[in-house]
N, C-alpha and C positions, 0 to 999 in steps of 0.2 A: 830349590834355593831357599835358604833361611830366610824368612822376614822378618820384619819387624814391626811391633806396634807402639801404637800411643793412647794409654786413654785421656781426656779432655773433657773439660762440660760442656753441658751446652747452655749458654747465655741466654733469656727472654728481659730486654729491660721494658721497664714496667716502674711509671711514675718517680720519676728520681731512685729506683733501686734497681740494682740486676739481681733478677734470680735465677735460679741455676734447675734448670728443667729436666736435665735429666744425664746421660752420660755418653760419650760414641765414643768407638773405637775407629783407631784409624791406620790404615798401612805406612810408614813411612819410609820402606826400605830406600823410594827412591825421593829423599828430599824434596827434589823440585816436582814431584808429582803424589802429592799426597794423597793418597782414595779411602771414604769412608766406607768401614765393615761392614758395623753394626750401629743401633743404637742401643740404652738399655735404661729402666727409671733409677737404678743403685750403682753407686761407683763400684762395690765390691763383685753386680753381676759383670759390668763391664771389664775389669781387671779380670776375672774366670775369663772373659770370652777374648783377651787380647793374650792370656798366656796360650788359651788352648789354641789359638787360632799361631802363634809362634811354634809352639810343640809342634802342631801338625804338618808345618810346611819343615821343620825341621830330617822330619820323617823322611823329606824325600832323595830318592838317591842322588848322591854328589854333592849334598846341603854340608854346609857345617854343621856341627853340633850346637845344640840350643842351648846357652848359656841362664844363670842365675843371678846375674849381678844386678836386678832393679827388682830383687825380690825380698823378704821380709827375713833379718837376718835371724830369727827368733825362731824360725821355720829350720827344724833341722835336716830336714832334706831340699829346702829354697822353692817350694811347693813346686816339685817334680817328684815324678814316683822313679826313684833309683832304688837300685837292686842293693 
């Protein structure tokens, strides 16, 4: 089955400020039960680890096909390797 991700920061507040400590990845296929992947220190390593972790489950037999549409439209293949 296709999943889905989200990446999100992750919040430490600290003295009248939030700072933003680092990034996780999280399954959201099924709303009401969200579970975290990964975490990672870089937004961009997290977005790698929430498309490859979509691609992969996409893979499996009877998945829908993994779609492009929250990817960077500058990207002319939607960062998927198409033939």
């Amino acid at each position: 089955m296709t999943r889905t991700a989200r990446v999100e920061p992750i919040r430490e507040e600290r003295q009248e400020a939030t700072v933003v400590s680092g990034w996780r990845v999280v399954d959201v296929t099924d709303p009401n039960l969200p579970q975290e992947i990964s975490r990672h220190e870089t937004e961009p390593d997290a977005i790698r680890a929430a498309r490859d972790f979509e691609h992969e489950t996409s893979l499996q037999p009877g998945s829908a096909p993994d779609d492009t549409q929250d990817y960077d439209a500058s990207d002319p293949q939607g960062g998927k390797e198409l033939p």
